[in-house]
PAMI-910296 format. One line per 10 residues: number of its first residue (from 1); their letters; for each residue z, x, y of C-alpha. Coordinates in nm, 4 decimals. Each point is the difference from the previous one (the first is absolute). Example, Ala and Ser with C-alpha at 12.3 -4.5 7.8 and 13.67 -1.06 7.14 Angstrom:
2
1) as) 0.7800:1.2300:-0.4500  -0.0660:0.1370:0.3440
END
This chain:
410
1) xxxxxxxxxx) -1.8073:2.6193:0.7919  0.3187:-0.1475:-0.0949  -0.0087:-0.2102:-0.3443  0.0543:-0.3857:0.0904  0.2946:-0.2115:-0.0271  -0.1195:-0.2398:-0.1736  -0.2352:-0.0659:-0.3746  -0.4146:-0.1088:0.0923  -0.1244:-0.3028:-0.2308  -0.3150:0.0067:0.0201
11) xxxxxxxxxx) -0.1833:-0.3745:-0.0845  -0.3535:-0.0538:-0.1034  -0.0357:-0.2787:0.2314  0.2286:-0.0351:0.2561  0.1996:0.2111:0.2840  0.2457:0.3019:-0.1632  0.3593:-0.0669:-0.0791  0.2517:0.2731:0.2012  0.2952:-0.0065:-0.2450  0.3344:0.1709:0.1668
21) xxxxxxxxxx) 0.0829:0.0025:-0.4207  0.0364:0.4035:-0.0498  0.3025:0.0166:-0.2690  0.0584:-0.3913:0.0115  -0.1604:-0.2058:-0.2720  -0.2448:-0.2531:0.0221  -0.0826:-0.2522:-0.2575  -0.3447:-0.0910:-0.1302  0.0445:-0.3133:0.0738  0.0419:0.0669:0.3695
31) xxxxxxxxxx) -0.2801:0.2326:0.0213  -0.2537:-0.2228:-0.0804  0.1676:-0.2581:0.2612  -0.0439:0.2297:0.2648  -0.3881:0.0557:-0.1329  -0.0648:-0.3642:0.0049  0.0728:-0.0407:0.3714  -0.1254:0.3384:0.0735  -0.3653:-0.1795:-0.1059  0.0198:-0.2919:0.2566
41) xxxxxxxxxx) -0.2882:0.0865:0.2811  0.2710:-0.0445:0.3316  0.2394:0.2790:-0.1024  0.0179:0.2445:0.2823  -0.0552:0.3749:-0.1046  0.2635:-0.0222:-0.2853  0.2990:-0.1418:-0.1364  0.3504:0.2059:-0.0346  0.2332:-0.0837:-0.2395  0.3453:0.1416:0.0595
51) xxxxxxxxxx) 0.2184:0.1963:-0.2513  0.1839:-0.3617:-0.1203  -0.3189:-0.1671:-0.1432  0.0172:-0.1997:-0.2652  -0.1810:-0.2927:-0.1527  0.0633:-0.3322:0.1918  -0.0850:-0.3697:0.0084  -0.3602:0.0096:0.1644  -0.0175:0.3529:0.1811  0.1694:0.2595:-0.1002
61) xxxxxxxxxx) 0.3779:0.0684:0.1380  0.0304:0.3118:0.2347  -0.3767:-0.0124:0.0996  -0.1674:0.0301:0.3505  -0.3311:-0.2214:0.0894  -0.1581:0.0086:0.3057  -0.2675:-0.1971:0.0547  -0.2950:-0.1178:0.2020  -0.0387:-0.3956:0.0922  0.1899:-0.1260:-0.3039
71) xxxxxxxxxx) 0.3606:-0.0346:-0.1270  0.0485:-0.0403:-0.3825  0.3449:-0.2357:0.0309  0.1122:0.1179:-0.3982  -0.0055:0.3659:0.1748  0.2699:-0.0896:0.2094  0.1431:-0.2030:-0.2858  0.2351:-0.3213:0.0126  0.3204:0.1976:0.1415  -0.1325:-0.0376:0.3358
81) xxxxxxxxxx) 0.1667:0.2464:0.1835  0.2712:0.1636:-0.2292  0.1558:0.2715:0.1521  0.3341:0.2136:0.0664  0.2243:0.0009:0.2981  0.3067:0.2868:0.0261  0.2725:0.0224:0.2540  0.2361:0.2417:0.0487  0.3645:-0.0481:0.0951  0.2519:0.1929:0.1576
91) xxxxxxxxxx) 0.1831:-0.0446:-0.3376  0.0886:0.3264:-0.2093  0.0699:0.0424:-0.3463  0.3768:0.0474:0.0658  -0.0001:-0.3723:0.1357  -0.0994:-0.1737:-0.3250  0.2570:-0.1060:-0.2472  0.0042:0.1878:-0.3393  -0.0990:-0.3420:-0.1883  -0.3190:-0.1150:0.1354
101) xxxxxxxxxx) -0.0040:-0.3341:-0.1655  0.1229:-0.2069:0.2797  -0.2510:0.1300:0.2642  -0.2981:-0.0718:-0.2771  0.1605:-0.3640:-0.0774  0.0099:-0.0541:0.4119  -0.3489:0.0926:0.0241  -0.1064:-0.2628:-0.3158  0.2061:-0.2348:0.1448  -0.1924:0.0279:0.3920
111) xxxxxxxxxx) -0.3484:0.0007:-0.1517  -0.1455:-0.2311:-0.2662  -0.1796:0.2120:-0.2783  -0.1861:-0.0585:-0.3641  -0.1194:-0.3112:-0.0189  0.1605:-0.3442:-0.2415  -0.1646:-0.2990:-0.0880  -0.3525:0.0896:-0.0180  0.0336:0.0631:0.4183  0.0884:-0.4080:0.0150
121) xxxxxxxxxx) 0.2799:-0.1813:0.1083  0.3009:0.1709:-0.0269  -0.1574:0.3621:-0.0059  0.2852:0.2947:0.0687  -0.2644:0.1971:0.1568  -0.0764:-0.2303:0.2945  0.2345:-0.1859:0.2559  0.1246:-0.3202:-0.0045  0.1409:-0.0561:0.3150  -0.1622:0.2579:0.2249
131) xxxxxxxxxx) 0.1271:0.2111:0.2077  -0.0187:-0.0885:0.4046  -0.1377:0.3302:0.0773  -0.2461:0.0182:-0.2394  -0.1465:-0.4042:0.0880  -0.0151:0.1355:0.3210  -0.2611:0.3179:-0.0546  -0.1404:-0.2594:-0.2365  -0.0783:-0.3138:0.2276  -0.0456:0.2191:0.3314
141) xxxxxxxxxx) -0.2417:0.3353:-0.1868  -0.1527:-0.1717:-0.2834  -0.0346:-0.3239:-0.0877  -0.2660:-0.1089:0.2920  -0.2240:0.2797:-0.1206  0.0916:-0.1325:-0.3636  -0.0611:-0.3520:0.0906  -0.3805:0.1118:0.1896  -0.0325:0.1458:-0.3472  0.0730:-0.2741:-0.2375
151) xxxxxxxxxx) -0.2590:-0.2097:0.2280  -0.2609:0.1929:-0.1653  0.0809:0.0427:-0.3495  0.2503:-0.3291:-0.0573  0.0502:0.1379:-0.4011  0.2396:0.2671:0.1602  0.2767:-0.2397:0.1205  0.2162:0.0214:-0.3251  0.2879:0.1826:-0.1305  0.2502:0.2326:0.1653
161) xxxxxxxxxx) -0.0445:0.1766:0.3643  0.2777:-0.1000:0.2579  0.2905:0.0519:-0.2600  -0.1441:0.3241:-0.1118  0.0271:0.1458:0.3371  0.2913:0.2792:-0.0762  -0.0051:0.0596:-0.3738  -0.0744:0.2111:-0.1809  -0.2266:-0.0833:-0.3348  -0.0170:0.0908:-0.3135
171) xxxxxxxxxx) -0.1799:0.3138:-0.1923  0.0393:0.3608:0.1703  0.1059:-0.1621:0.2973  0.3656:0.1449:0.0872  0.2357:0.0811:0.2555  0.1915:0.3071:-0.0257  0.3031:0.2362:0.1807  -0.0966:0.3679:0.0198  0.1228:0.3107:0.1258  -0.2170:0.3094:0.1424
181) xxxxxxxxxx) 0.0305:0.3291:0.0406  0.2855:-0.0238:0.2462  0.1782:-0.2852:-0.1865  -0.0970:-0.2533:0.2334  -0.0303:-0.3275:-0.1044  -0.3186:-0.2073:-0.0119  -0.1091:-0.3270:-0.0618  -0.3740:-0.0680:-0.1820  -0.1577:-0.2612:-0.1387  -0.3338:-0.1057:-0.1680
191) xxxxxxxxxx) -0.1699:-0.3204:0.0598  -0.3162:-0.2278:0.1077  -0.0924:-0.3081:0.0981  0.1576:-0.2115:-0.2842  -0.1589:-0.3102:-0.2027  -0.2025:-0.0900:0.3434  -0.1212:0.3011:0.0484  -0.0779:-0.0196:-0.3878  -0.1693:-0.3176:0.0026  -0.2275:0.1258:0.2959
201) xxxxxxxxxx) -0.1084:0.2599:-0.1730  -0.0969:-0.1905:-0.3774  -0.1773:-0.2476:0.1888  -0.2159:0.2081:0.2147  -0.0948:0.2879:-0.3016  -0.0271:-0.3486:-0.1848  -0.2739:-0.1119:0.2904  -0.1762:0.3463:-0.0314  -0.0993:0.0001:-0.2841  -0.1328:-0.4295:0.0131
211) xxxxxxxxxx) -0.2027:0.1827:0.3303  -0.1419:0.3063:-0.2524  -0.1239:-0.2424:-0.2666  -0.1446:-0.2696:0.2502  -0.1843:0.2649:0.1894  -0.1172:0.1933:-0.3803  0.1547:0.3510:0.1005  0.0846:0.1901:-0.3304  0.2797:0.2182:0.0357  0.1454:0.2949:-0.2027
221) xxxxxxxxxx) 0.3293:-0.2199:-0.0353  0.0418:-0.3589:0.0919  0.2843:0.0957:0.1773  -0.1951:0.1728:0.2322  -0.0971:-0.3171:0.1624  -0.0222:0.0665:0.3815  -0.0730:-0.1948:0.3020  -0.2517:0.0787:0.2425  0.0734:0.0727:0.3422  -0.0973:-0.2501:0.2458
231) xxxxxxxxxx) 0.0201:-0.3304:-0.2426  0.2604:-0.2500:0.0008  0.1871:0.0912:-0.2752  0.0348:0.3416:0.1203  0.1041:-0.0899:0.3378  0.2812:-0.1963:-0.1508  0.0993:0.2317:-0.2908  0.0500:0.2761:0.3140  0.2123:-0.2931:0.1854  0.2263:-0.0690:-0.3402
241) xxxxxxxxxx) 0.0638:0.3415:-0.0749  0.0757:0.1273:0.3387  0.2850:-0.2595:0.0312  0.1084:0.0915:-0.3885  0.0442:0.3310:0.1250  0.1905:-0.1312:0.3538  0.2100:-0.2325:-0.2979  0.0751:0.3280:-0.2129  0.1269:0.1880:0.3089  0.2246:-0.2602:0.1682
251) xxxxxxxxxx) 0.0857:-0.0545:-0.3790  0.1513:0.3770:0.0026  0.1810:-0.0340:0.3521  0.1783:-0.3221:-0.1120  0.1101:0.1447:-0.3264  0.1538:0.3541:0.1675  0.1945:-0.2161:0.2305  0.1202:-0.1548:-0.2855  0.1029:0.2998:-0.1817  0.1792:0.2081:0.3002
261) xxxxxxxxxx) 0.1821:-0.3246:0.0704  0.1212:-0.0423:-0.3612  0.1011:0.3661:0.0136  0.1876:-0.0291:0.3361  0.0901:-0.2835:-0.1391  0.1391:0.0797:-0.3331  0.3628:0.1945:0.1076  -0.1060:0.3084:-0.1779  -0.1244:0.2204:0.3029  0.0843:0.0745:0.3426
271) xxxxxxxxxx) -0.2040:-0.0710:0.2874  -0.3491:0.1041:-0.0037  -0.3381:0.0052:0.1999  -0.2941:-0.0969:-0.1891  -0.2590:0.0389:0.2724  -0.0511:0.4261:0.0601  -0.2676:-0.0184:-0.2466  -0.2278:-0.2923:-0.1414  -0.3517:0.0114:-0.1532  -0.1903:-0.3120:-0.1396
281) xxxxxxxxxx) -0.3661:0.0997:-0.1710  -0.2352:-0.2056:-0.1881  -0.1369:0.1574:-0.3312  -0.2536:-0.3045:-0.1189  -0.1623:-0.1464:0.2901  -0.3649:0.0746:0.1782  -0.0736:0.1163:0.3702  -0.2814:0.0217:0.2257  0.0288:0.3966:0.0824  -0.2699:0.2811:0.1052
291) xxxxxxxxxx) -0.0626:0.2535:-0.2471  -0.2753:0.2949:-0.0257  -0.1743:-0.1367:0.3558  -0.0032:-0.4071:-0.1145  0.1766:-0.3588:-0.0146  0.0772:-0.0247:-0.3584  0.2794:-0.2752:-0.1720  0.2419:0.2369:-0.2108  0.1388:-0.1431:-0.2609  0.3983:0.1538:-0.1386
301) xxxxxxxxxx) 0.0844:-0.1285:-0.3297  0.3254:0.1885:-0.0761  -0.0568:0.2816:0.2769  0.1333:0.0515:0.3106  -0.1281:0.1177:0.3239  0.0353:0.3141:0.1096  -0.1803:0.0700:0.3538  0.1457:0.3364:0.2001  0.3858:-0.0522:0.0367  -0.0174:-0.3715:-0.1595
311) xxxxxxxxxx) 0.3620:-0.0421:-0.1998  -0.0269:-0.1417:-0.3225  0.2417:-0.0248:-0.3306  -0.1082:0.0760:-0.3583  0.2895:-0.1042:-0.2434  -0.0001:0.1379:-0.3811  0.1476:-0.2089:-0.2081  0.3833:-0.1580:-0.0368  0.1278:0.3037:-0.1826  -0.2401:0.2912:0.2385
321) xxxxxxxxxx) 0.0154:0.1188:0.3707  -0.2229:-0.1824:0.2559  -0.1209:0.1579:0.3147  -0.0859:-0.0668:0.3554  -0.2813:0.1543:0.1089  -0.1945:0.0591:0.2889  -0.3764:-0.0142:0.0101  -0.2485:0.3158:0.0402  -0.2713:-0.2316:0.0930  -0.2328:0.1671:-0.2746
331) xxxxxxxxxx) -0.3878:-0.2045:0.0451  -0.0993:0.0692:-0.3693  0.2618:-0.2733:-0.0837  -0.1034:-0.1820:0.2837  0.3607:0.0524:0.1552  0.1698:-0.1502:-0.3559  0.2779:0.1352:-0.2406  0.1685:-0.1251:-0.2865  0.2471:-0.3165:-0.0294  0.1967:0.1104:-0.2454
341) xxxxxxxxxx) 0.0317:0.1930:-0.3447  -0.2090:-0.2566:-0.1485  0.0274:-0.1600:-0.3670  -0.0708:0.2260:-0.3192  0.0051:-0.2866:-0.2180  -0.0426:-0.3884:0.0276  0.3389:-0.1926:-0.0045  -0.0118:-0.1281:-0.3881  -0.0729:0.3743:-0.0794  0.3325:0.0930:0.1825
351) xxxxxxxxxx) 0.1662:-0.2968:-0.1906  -0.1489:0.1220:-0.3033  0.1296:0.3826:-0.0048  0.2998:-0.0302:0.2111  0.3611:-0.1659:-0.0438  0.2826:-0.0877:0.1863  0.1648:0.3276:-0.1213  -0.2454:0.1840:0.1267  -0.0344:-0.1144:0.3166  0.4174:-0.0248:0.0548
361) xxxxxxxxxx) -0.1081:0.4065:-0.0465  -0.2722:0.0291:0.2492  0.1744:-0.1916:0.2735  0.3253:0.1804:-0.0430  0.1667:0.0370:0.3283  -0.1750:-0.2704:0.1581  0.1862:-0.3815:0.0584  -0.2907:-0.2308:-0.1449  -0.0450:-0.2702:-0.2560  0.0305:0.1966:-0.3791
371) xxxxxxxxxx) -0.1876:-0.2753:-0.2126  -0.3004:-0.1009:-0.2281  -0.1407:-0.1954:0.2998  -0.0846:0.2955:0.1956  -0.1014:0.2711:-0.2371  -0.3737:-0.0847:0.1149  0.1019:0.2027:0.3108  0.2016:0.2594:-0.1736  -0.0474:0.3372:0.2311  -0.2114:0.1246:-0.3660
381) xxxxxxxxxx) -0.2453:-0.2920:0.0779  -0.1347:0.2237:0.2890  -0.2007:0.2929:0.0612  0.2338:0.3108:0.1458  0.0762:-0.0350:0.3610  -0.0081:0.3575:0.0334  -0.3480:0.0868:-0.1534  -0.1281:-0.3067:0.2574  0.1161:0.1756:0.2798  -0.1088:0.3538:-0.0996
391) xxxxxxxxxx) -0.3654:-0.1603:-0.0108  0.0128:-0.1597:0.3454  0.1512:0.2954:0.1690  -0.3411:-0.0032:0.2336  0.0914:-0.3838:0.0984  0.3623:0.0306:0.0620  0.3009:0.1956:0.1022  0.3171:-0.0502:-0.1286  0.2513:-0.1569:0.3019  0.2755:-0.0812:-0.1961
401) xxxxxxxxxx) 0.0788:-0.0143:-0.3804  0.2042:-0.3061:-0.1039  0.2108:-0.0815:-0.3574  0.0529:-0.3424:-0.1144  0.3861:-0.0885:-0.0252  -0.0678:-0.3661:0.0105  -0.2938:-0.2220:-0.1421  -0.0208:-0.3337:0.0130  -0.3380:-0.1259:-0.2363  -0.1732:-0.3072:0.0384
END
C-alpha cells in the first residue's frame, strides 16, 4: 500500500486533521487552530488543511471544513470571496519594452490600490467619480440584492461598496505581468470583495458569536461561533455571503478590463488579444457541494478548488514563480488545493528581520515598488512556492508556470 500524501492528526475529541504538510512547515499555533474546529460535533469525516496553512484571524488560513447543517462565518473569514483571476494574451516577451516602469505606472494609474485616509473621504484606493461601466454591473447585478439585504440587517448600510467596485485593496492584494514557459504574457491579479464584503463578514462572525452565548454553547474558540442551519440568521448569513462572493468576482472582471485597457492603452505594446485564456477562482468562500455520498457546506479559507479538470492559479510570492494548475479532483481534500505559498511569518515579523535592501535583492528583476512600506510582503515573508507544490502534487498538475515581471501591491 502506497504511503499517503498527506500527515494524520489525530484529536482526542474531534474528527482527524489530513495535513497535505509533508516537507512544508506548520506552526504550533496553526495546529492547534485546526484541532479546535476539528472538535465541533458537525464536521464531516475530517478537515484537510493544504500545504499553505498558517495561523489566521478565526480559522486557520489554507484549511478545508466541511460541514453538516452549520456554517461557522469566521471560517470563511471577512475577505468574502478573495480570489485570483489570470488571463493570457497573445503578447510575447519580445513585445514588452526593456523598462517596465511605464506599463506598471499605467496599471496604478487604471486601478485604485492601498488605501488613504483611514478608507474616508478622499481615499486613493477607492473611486471618486466612478466609472460608467462599473455603475452599470453595480446598479443592474448588485445593488437590488444589496438593498433586499440591508432590509434585514440596517447596521450594514455604511462605508464604501459602489466606489470599490474595480480596485484593488490593500495587503497581499496585487496585480502583476508575467511570462510562462513560452514567454507569453499574462495578466493576474489577487483580490475580494473589498470593505463591503469586509463589513459583511465582521458583522455576521460578530452575530455568531452574540447567537453562541445567548443559546450557552461553549466552544473550543469563540471564534468558532456558528449558525445553525435552518434559523434566521443562518438563512441570511448564506444570502450575504453568496452576494460577497458574486461582489468579489464582478470585482475581478472590472479590474482586468481595467488593466488590459491601460496596457493597450499605454503606447508601449502592439496589439494584443486578452481573451484565449481567462480563469477567475475563489480561494475564501463556502459552497453547498456533495462529498463522500452527502450535502455538506465546505468551507475554503485560503484554498482553492480543485474538482477533475477545474483550472485554478496558486501564486508564490512577488519575488517566486506562480502556477496555473489544473485540478485532479482528489476526495481526501474534498476536491481543494492550496491558494498560494502561504505566510512563514506575520507581517511585523517580516518588518522586523527584513529591510529595504534586502528586499531591492529578492525582487531583483522584477518592476515593483522597492520600499519600507512593503517589506511585510517581501517574497522571504512566505513559505517556498516550490516545496508547496511538491506537497500537493496529488491535487494538482502543473498547466503553466508563470514569473512575475510586474507587481503592483496594494
Amino acid at each position: 500500500m502506497p504511503e499517503a500524501t498527506y500527515n494524520v492528526i489525530n484529536t482526542k475529541e474531534g474528527v482527524p486533521i489530513k495535513a497535505w504538510t509533508k516537507g512544508v512547515q506548520l506552526e504550533d499555533q496553526a495546529r492547534q487552530q485546526l484541532i479546535n474546529a476539528a472538535q465541533l460535533p458537525f464536521i464531516h469525516k475530517w478537515i484537510a488543511a493544504m500545504p499553505d496553512v498558517h495561523w489566521g484571524v478565526g480559522a486557520t488560513v489554507g484549511s478545508v471544513i466541511p460541514t453538516k447543517g452549520a456554517i461557522i462565518p469566521a471560517a470563511v473569514g471577512v475577505d468574502i470571496g478573495c480570489g485570483m483571476m489570470a488571463v493570457q494574451t497573445s503578447l510575447n516577451a519580445i513585445h514588452l519594452p526593456d523598462n517596465l516602469r511605464g506599463i506598471r505606472l499605467a496599471i496604478e494609474e487604471a486601478v485604485p490600490h492601498g488605501r488613504t485616509n483611514h478608507g474616508g473621504s478622499g481615499d486613493r484606493g477607492a473611486w471618486h467619480d466612478i466609472p460608467t461601466r462599473n455603475q452599470n454591473v453595480w446598479l443592474g447585478e448588485l445593488k437590488p440584492r444589496y438593498d433586499a439585504i440591508l432590509a434585514k440587517h440596517p447596521k450594514l448600510d455604511r462605508g464604501n461598496h459602489a466606489n470599490h467596485l474595480g480596485t484593488l485593496g490593500t495587503g497581499n492584494h496585487f496585480i502583476e505581468v508575467c511570462l510562462d514557459e513560452a514567454d507569453q504574457v499574462w495578466f493576474m491579479l489577487h483580490s475580494g470583495s473589498r470593505g463591503v464584503g469586509n463589513r459583511m463578514g465582521t458583522y455576521f462572525i460578530d452575530l455568531a458569536r452574540k447567537d453562541m452565548k445567548k443559546f450557552f454553547v461553549n466552544l473550543p474558540d469563540v471564534d468558532l461561533a456558528y449558525f445553525p442551519e435552518r434559523t434566521d440568521h443562518f438563512n441570511d448569513y448564506v444570502e450575504a455571503v453568496e452576494w460577497a462572493q458574486d461582489y468579489a468576482r464582478r470585482n475581478r472582471d472590472l479590474m482586468m478590463a481595467q488593466i488590459v485597457e491601460a496596457v493597450r492603452d499605454c503606447g508601449l505594446v502592439p496589439p494584443f488579444n486578452a481573451e484565449l485564456k481567462a480563469i477567475n477562482c475563489h480561494h475564501n468562500y463556502v459552497a453547498r457541494e456533495s462529498h463522500y455520498g452527502e450535502n455538506v457546506f465546505v468551507t475554503r479559507k485560503g484554498a482553492v478548488r480543485a474538482r477533475l479538470d477545474d483550472m485554478g492559479i496558486i501564486p508564490g510570492s512577488m519575488g517566486a514563480r506562480s502556477y496555473i494548475v489544473r485540478g485532479k479532483g482528489n476526495p481526501e481534500s474534498f476536491h481543494s488545493c492550496s491558494h498560494g505559498a502561504g505566510r512563514a511569518m506575520s507581517r511585523n515579523e517580516a518588518k522586523r528581520r527584513f529591510t529595504v535592501e534586502d528586499h531591492k535583492r529578492m525582487t531583483q528583476g522584477v518592476e515593483c515598488r522597492k520600499d519600507a512600506d512593503v517589506i511585510d510582503e517581501t517574497p522571504a515573508a512566505y513559505k517556498s512556492i516550490d516545496a508547496v507544490m511538491a506537497a500537493q502534487s496529488d491535487l494538482v498538475e502543473i498547466v503553466h508556470t508563470l514569473r512575475q515581471v510586474v507587481c503592483v501591491k496594494g
